[in-house]
N, C-alpha and C positions, 0 to 999 in steps of 0.2 A: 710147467703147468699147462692144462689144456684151453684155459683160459689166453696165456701168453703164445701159443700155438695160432690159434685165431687170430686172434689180432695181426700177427705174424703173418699169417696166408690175406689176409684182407690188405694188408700195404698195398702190394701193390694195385692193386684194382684202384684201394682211395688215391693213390699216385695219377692212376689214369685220368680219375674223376677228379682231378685237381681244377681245371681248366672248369671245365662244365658247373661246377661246383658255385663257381666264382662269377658265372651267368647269373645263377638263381637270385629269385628276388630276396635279399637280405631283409631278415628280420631282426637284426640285432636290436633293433630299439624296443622289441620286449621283451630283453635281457631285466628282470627284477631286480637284479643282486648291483647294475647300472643306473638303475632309478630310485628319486624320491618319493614317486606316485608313479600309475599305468600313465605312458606316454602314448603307447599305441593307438590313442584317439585322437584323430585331427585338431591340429590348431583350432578349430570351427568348432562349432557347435552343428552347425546344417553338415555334419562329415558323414550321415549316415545316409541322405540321400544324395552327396554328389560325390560323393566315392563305394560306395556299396554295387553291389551285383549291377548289372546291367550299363549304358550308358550314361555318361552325367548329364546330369542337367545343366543347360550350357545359363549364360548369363541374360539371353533375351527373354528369359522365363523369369527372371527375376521381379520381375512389377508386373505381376498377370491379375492383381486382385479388383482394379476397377475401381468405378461406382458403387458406394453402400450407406442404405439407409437401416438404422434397426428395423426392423419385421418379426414378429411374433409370429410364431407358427407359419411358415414361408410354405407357397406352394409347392417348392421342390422335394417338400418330405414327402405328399400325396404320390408327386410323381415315383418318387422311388421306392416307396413302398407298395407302388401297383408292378414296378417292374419286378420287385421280391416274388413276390406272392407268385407271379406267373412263374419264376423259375424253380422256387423253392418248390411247388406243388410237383413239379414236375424233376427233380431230383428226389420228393419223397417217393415218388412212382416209384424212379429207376430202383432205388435202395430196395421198395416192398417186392418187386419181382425180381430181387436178387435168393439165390438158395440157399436159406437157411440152414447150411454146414455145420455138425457138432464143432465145437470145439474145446481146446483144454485150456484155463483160466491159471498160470502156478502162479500163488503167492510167496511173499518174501519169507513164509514162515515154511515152504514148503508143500502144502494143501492144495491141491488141485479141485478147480473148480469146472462143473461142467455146465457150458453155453454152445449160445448158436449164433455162427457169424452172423454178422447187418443186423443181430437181435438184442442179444445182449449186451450192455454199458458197463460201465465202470461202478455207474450206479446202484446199477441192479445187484452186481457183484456185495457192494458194501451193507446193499441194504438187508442182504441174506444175511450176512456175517451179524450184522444188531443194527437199527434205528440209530443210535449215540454216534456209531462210528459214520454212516451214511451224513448226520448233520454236521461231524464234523473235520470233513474232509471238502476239501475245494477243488482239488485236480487231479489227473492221474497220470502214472508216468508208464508207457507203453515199449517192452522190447520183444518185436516176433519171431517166433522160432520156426513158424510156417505163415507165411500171409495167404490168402485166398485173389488171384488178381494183384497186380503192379498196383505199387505204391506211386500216390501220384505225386507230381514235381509243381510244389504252387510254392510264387514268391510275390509278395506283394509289393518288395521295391522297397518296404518302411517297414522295415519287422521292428515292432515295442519294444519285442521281448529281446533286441539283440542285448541289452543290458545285462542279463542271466547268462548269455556266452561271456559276455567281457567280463563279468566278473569269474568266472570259470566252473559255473555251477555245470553239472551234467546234465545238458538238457533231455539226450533222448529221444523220446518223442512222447514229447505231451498232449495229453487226450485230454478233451473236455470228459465231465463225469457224464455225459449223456447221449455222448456221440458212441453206436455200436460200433462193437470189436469187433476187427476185421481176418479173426485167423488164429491158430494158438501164439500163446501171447505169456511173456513174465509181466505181473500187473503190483504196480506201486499203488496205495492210496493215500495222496501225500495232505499233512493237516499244515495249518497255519505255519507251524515252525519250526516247517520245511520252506528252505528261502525261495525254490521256485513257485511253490505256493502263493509265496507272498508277493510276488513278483506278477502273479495270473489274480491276484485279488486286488493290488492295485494297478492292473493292468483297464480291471473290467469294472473299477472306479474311475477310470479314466474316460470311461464310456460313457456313463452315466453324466462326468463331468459335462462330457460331449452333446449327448440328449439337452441337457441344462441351458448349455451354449446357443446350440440350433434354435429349439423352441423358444427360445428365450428374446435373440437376438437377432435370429436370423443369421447366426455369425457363419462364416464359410471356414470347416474343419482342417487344419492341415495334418499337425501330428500329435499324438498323445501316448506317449510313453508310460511306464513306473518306473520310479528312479528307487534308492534306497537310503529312506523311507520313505512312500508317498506319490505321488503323479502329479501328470501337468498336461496339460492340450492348451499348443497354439494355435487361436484362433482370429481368421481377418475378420475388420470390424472399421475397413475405415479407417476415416481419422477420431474416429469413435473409441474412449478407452473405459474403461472396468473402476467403477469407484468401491468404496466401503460399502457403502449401500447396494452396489448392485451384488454384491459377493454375496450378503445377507437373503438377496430375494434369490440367489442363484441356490444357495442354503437350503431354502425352504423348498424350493422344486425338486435339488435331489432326494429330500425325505419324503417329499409323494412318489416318484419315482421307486424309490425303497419301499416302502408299504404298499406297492403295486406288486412286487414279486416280478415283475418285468424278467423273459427268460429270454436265455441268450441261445439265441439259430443260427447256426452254419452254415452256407453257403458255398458252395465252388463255383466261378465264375470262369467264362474265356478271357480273353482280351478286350473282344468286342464288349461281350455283356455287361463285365464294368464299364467301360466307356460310359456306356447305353445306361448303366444306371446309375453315373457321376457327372452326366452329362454338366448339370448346374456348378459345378466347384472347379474350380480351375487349376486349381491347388492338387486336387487327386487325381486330376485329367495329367496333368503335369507328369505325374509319377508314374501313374500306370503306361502314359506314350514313353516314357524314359525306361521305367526299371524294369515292367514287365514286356518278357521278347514274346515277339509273336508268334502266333502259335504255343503259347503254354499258358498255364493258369492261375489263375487268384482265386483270393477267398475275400467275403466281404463277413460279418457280426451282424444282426439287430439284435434291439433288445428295445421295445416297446417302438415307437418312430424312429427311432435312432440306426440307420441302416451306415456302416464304418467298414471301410477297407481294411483288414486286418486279417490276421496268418491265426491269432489265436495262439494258444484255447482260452476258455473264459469258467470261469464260475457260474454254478447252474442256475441262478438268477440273482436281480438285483437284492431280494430281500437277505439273500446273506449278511448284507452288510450293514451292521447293525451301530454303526459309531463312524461320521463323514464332518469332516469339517474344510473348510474354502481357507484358507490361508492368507493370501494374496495375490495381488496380480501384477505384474511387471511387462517392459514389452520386451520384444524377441523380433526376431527376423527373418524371413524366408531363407530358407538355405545357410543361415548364419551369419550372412552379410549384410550390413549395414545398407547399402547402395540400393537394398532389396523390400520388399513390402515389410511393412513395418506390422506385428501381430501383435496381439493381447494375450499374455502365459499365464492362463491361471492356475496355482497349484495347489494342492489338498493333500490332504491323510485321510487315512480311512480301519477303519479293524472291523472283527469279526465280533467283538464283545467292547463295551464299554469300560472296561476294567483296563483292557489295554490301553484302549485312548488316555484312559486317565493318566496312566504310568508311563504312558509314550510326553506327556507334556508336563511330568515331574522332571523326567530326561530330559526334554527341551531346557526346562527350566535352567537344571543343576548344568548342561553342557552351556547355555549363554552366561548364566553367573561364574562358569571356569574357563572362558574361552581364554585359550594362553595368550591371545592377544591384549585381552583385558588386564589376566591376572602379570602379565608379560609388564605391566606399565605399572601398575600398584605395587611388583615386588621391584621394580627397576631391576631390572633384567638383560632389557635385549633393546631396542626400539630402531624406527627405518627412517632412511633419510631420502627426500629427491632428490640428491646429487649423487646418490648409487644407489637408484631401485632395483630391490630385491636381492638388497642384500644387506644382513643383519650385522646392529652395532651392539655387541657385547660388551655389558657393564662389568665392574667388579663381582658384583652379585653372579650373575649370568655366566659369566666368566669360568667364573668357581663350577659351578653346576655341567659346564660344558668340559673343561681339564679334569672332571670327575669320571667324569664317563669315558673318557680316552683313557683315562688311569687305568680305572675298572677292566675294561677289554685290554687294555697292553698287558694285565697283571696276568687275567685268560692266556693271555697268546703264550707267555712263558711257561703259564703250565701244559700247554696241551702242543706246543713245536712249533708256535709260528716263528716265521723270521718277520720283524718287520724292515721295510725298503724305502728308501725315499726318491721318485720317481718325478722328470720336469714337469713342468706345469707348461709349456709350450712344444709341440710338436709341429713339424712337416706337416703338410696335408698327404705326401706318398704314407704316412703309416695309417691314416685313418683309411684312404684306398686302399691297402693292403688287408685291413682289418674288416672293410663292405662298409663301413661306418658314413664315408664319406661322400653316398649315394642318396643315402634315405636317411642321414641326419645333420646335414650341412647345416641345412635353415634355422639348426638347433644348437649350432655351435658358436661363439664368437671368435669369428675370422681376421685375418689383418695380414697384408702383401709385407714383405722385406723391402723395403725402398735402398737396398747397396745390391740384396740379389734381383734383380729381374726376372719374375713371375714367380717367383716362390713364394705361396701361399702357406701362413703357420693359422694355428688355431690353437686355443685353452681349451686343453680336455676335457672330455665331460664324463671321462669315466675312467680306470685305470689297467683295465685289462692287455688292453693291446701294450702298453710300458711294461706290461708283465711279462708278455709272452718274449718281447728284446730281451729282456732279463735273462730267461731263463736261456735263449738263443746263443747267448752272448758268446759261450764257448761250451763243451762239448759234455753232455750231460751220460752218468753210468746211472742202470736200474737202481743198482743201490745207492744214487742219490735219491731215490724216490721213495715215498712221500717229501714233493718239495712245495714245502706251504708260507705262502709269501703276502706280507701283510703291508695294508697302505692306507695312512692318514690324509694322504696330499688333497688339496686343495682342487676339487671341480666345480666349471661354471657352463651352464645352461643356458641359451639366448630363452627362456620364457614369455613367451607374449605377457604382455605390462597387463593384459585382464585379468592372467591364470595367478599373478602372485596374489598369494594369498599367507599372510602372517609369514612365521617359521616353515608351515607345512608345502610351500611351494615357492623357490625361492632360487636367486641364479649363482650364487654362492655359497657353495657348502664343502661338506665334509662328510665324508662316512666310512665306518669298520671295515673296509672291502677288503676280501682275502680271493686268493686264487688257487687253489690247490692242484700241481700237479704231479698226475700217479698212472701206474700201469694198472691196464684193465683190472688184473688181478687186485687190486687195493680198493676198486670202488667201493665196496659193500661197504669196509671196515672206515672209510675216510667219511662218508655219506654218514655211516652211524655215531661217526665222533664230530662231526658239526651239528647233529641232530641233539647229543647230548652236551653237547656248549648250547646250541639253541634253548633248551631247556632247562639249562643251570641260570642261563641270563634271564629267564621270563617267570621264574622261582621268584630270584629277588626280587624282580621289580611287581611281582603279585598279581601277575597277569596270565591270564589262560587262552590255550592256542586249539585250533585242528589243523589238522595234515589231510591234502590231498597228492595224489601221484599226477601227475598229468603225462600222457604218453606219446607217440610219435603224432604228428599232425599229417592231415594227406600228403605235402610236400615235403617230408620229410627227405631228407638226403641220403642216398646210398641204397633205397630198395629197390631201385630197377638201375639196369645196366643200363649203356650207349646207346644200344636199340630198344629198350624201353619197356623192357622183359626183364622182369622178378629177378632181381636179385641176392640167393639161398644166403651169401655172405654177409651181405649187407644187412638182411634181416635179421641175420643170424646174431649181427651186432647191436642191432638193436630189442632185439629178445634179452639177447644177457646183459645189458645196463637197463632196460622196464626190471627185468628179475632182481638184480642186486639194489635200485629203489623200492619194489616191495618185501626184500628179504631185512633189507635195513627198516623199513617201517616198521616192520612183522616183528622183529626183535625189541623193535626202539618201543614201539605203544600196542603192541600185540593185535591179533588176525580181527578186521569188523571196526576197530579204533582210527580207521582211517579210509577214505573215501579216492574212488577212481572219477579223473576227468579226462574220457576218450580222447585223446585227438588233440588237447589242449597245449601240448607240448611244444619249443622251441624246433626248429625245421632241423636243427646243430645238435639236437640232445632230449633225452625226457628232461622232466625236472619235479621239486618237492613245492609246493603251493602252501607256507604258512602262513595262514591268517590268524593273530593274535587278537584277542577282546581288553578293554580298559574296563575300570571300577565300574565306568557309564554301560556296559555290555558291547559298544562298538566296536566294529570290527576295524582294523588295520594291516595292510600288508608292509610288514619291514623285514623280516627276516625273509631269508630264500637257498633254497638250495638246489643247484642247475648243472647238468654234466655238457661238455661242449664236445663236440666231436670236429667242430669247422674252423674252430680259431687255429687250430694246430696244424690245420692243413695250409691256409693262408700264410701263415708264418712258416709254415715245413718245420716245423719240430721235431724232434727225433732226440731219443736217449740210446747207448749202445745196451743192448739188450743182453742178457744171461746165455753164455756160450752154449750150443746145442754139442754132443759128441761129435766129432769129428769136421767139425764146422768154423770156421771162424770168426769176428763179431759180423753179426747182425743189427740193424736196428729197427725201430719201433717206436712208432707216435703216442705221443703221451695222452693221456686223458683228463681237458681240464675243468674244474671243481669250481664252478663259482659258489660264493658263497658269501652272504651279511648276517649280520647277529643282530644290531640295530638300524642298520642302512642307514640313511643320511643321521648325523646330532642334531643336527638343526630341524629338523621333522619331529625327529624320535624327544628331545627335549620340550616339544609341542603337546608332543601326546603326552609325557608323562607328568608335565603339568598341570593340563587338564583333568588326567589319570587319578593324581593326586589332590586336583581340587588349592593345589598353592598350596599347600600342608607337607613340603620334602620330608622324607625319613632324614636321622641325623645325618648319617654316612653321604649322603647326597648336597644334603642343605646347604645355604648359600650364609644363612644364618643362623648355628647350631645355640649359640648363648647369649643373652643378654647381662652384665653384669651391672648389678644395682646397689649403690651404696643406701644408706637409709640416711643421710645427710654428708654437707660435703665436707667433712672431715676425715669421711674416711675412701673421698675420693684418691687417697695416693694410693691405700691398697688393694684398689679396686685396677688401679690402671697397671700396677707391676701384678698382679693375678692375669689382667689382660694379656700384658706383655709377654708370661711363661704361655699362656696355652695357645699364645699366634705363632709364638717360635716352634710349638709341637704341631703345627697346623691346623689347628683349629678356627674357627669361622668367628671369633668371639668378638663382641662389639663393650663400650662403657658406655650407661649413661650416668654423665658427669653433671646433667644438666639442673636447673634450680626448680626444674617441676617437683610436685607432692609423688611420695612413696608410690600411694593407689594409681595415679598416672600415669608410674613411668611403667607400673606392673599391666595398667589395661594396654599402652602404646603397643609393650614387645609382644603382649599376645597377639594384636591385633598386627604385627609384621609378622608374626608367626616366625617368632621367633620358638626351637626347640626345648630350651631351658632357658629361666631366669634365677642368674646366681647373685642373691640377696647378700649384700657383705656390711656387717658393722660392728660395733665397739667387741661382741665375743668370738665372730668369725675373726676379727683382726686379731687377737688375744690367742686363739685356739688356731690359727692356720687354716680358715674350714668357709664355708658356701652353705647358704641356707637355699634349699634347691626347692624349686616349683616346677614344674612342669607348661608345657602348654597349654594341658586342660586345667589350668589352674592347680593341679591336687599340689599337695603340699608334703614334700618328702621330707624335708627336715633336715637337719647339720649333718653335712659331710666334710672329712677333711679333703684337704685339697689331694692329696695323694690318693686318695679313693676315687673324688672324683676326676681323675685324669685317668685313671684304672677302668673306671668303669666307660668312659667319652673313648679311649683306645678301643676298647670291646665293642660298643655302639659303631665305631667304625669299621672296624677291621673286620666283624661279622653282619656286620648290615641288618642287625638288631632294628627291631621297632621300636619307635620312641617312649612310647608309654610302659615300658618294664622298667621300672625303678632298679630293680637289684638284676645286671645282667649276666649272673651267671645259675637265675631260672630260664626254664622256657618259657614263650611267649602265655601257652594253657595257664602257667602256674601262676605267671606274674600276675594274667590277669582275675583268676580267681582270687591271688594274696588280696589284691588291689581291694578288690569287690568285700569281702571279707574286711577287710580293715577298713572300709568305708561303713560295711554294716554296723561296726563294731564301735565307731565315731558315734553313728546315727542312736545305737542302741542307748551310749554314753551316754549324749545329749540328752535323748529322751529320761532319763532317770533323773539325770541334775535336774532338768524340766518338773518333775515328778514330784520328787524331795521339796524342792524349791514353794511347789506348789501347795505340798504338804505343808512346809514350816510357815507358809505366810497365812494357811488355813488356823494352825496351831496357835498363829499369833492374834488371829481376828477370835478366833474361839475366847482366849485368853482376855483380851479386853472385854470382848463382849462381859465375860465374869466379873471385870472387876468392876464395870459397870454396875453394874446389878447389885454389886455388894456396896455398892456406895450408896448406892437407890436406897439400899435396905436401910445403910446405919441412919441416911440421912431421916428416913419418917420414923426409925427408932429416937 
């Protein structure tokens, strides 16, 4: 194959780059397919300015906020808005005596539009195409295909928007709508529900927040982000904190603010010039002497007084924003430590229509009434103890629901050639070095020295990759062992900072589906495309909907330039043909447009597949993943002996390895589908599929040998044998949510049979038991929905039969009703007569 040829002539080169390799800085901790959540963020919270671009902020900056009294309208604003005005006037100069260049405008639909550089906006563009689409568009995404003049290089030290990279939106380059095009140009006009939209609309609510702050309090600005959903700016205030009431008066400002239409102006600044116009904040002095290098440049925002260090872009004023609410306020810390000035975080939501607000705090509502933590304690589930935090104590209940989902995938892995492996829970620290692991994730791992060996350091894994690759090392592997697909249940633990656990979803003990596939180049496509449809057989049943992104080499990617530091044809070459066999696997899996590129986003070891799944609530969650490694194989030197060439003898050749998760962590993923579900399990899941009800306790014995057959078929079945009323024990099981309630008395005992209800109450009526064990197999074995009575409809029919035979109740009723109402009419008619006829004889 010319595929296996490749690979073939690249050995040795990646032989050479072994060593080199092993320098680079490891990024294994944003291995997806190794995590329960992105780890790649600082333990901190302040991680984005004492680790980000430039030098850190060292710890003497730490308490730089002073003296502070509240002050309304502070003189600092004058000043900096006198310093605006003199630069801005004189950057709108440079702009008007730049040369107005045609240029070509192409849209996504193909259309070319014709403008004139430094003239034409984004705006302009939208507002040709119709007025509707002009108002409802917030930002635009810019890629040139000829620019006019060098694009310049500004950092602010505190980009907002790094949150739209973390999460792996394609940023691009995002244009305000009003700032002119600089050159021919591909032009997106992206609307609300486009996520980096939303991200540049609560970006430039955070502004606003900020305007609120200042004017208000005089507060001194440090940072103000969008997170998702919503924003937050901390800001110093003293020993001064933010009550209810001032959130209310802060309320009321941002809607003046808002009904100002307040427009947002760009800026480019030097070094000095912020300085010179941050003078007063100690806080953006800070930033700008730290993250911006000298000699290059910043950008600063206003948007009415409000003059903010910020990279942008923003929404073309504040009137867009038509629906703002204050949240609360909590405090926060300079740089994220404690040791450090203490700030006031206040955070808000914001939308572009009030319809969404509305529906953004339905969701609030419906996600606090099902938080699994809650619903975690009312179903007796799970619960946490401080003698092992962060790490979950599974009930029977709980139990059930967690051995279900392991079932569920191990039954997967048999149909589709996993092997599963059972791999120690205690390793060396030589294998986590061997792996890079034990660089940049020590602090992450729980460690412990041998006290018989002298300095042998072990650790509990936190992930099982590197036990894999020993696996497969172990002795001497042929091409035609490959596809070798290797499955692991075992047990990993996480040192979590005791702030980040948070319920099941972040937690130092768990579990997850983790498989490892390894295959020759030639197999990617086809291995890539059969995890994609296991991915999407598991997210079918559990009624959950997904998108796919590709994310592709990142600038440090491994193997594109040689020793001396020059382009690499082979290395590219290798990374050409694994981007191609991820989008040729997409391309087949959900067809050409159904799946979105994230440049650069890629693992430094491999591209990878970015699935983000949505729950019933529309949130989004990263659990499944799919990741090709090109580095582990080299650290470990793996090699299978290769497919003999004519006249040659074995050869060998590095494997290519597959990460891959379907639910990632149980203990996350049983979070979310709790929540998912609102504590309502389908049967096949449930922890408690029946309740069985006698109608008095005589016929508790055959209530409890009915028990007894369907616990030994395994069934979830519970008796209440208890001396509560019939109506009781019927509201109790619904109210545990329970799946069915199997009524049994004097004719179910007679006839061998269950009078069946459902959860919604409806009422299905006598079944024999042989039916209904027929029908609870089917319920399981096909992950049937609860509510089809008869499961060998489909769900359409059951629920139309359902509907129909409900109509046909109501129609019922209403007739008796009718008749009823008739013969009591008949009978009042009737006396009334014989009234009358008695009236008569009597004056006869």
């Amino acid at each position: 194959m010319a595929e296996e040829g490749l690979l073939a002539n690249a050995n040795a080169l990646i032989e050479q780059l072994q060593e080199k390799i092993k320098n680079l800085e490891l990024q294994l901790d944003s291995q997806s397919s190794e995590k329960t959540e992105s780890q790649a963020k600082s333990r901190t919270e302040g991680a984005r300015l004492t680790k980000s671009a430039g030098k850190e902020i060292s710890e003497d900056e730490g308490r730089i906020g002073g003296p502070f009294e509240k002050n309304p309208n502070p003189e600092f604003i004058n000043n900096r808005i006198e310093v605006f005005e003199r630069l801005y006037k004189k950057k709108q100069d440079e702009i008007a005596s730049k040369e107005k260049e045609p240029i070509k405008v192409t849209l996504p639909d193909g259309n070319v539009i014709e403008g004139k550089a430094w003239e034409t906006s984004p705006m302009d563009v939208a507002v040709g195409i119709s007025k509707g689409l002009a108002n409802s568009v917030y930002v635009a995404k810019v890629r040139y295909t000829r620019r006019l003049g060098e694009k310049q290089q500004i950092t602010s030290g505190m980009d907002e928007l790094d949150e739209v990279e973390e999460l792996g939106f394609d940023k691009g380059e995002l244009w305000d709508l009003t700032r002119p095009l600089e050159g021919d140009c591909l032009l997106e006009l992206l609307k609300f529900d486009e996520p980096e939209a939303k991200m540049v609309f609560w970006h430039s609510s955070a502004h606003v927040l900020g305007e609120c702050l200042e004017c208000t309090f005089g507060s001194h600005l440090t940072v103000g982000p969008p997170v998702d959903p919503g924003f937050y700016y901390d800001a110093y205030m003293g020993d001064n904190g933010i009550e209810a009431a001032d959130l209310k008066t802060l309320e009321a400002k941002a809607k003046k603010i808002v009904k100002e239409k307040q427009e947002f102006q760009r800026l480019v600044l030097t070094k000095e010039e912020a300085l010179e116009m941050f003078k007063d904040n100690p806080y953006k002095v800070s930033i700008i002497k730290n993250k911006v290098k000298d000699g290059s440049l910043t950008s600063c925002y206003r948007n009415g007084p409000l003059i903010d260090l910020c990279l942008g872009p923003h929404i073309p004023n504040t009137g867009k924003i038509k629906a703002m609410e204050l949240k609360q306020a909590t405090t926060a810390y300079w740089l994220g430590s404690d040791k450090n000035d203490s700030l006031q975080r206040v955070q808000g939501i914001s939308f572009p229509d009030k319809k969404l607000m509305s529906e953004h705090k339905k969701m609030v509502k419906l996600a606090e009434e099902n938080d699994h933590r809650k619903k975690g304690l009312e179903q007796d589930l799970f619960f946490f103890h401080p003698l092992s935090p962060g790490c979950g104590f599974w009930t029977p209940h709980g139990a059930r629901i967690f051995n279900t989902l392991l079932a569920y995938i191990r039954a997967e892995y048999v149909k589709r050639g996993y092997s599963e492996v059972v791999t120690p829970n205690i390793f060396n620290s030589d294998l986590w070095k061997t792996s890079g692991h034990w660089e940049h994730y020590r602090d992450d791992m729980f460690t412990f020295t041998d006290g018989e060996e002298e300095g042998q350091t072990f650790a509990l894994k936190p992930m099982n990759c590197p036990g894999h690759c020993l696996i497969f090392g172990n002795r001497v592997r042929s091409y035609r062992d490959l596809p070798m697909r290797l499955a692991d249940f075992g047990v990993l633990h996480r040192n979590e900072a005791s702030g980040a656990l948070t319920g099941l979803t972040r937690v130092r003990r768990f579990q997850q589906d983790d498989a490892h596939i390894f295959c020759r180049q030639d197999q990617v496509k086809s291995e890539v495309l059969g995890a994609l449809n296991f991915m999407k057989s598991v997210y079918d049943t559990f009624g959950m909907t997904f998108k796919l992104e590709r994310s592709t080499r990142p600038k440090k990617a491994c193997g594109l330039v040689d020793d001396e530091g020059n382009p690499d044809p082979e290395g590219i070459a290798l990374w050409d043909q694994a981007e191609a066999a991820l989008a040729d696997a997409l391309d087949e899996f959900i067809g050409k447009g159904n799946w979105r590129d994230n440049p650069g986003d890629g693992a430094f070891y491999g591209p990878k597949i970015d699935i983000k799944v949505f729950d019933a609530l529309r949130r989004k969650h990263q659990c499944a993943t799919v990741q090709l490694d090109f580095q582990l194989p080299i650290r470990f030197k793996l090699r299978y002996t290769a497919k003999a060439k004519d006249g040659e003898g074995d050869n060998f050749e590095r494997p290519v390895i597959i990460h891959r998760a379907m639910l990632g962590s149980i203990e996350r993923f049983t979070a979310i589908l709790t929540e998912h579900y609102g504590g309502k399990w389908p049967f096949w899941i449930s922890p408690r599929q029946a309740m069985i009800v006698p109608v008095a306790a005589a016929f508790n014995a055959y209530g409890e040998s009915l028990r007894e057959r369907l616990h030994l078929l395994g069934f979830a079945v519970a008796l209440d044998d208890s001396s509560k009323t019939l109506n009781k024990k019927l509201l109790l099981a619904r109210k545990e949510q329970y799946n069915f309630v199997l009524i049994v008395g004097e004719t179910e005992e007679q006839n061998n049979s269950v009078n069946i209800r459902t959860r919604k109450n409806t009422r299905v009526g006598e079944v024999s038991v042989e039916d209904l064990i027929e029908r609870f197999n089917k319920y399981r074995d096909e992950k049937l929905a609860d509510d089809i009575v008869d499961p060998d409809q489909d769900d359409s029919d059951a629920k139309a039969a359902f509907k129909a035979k409900q109509e046909a109740k109501k129609a019922e009723l209403k007739a008796k009703q009718k008749a009823a109402a008739e013969e009591k009419r008949k009978k009042r008619e009737e006396e009334r007569r014989a009234r009358e006829l008695q009236k008569e004889e009597a004056q006869n």
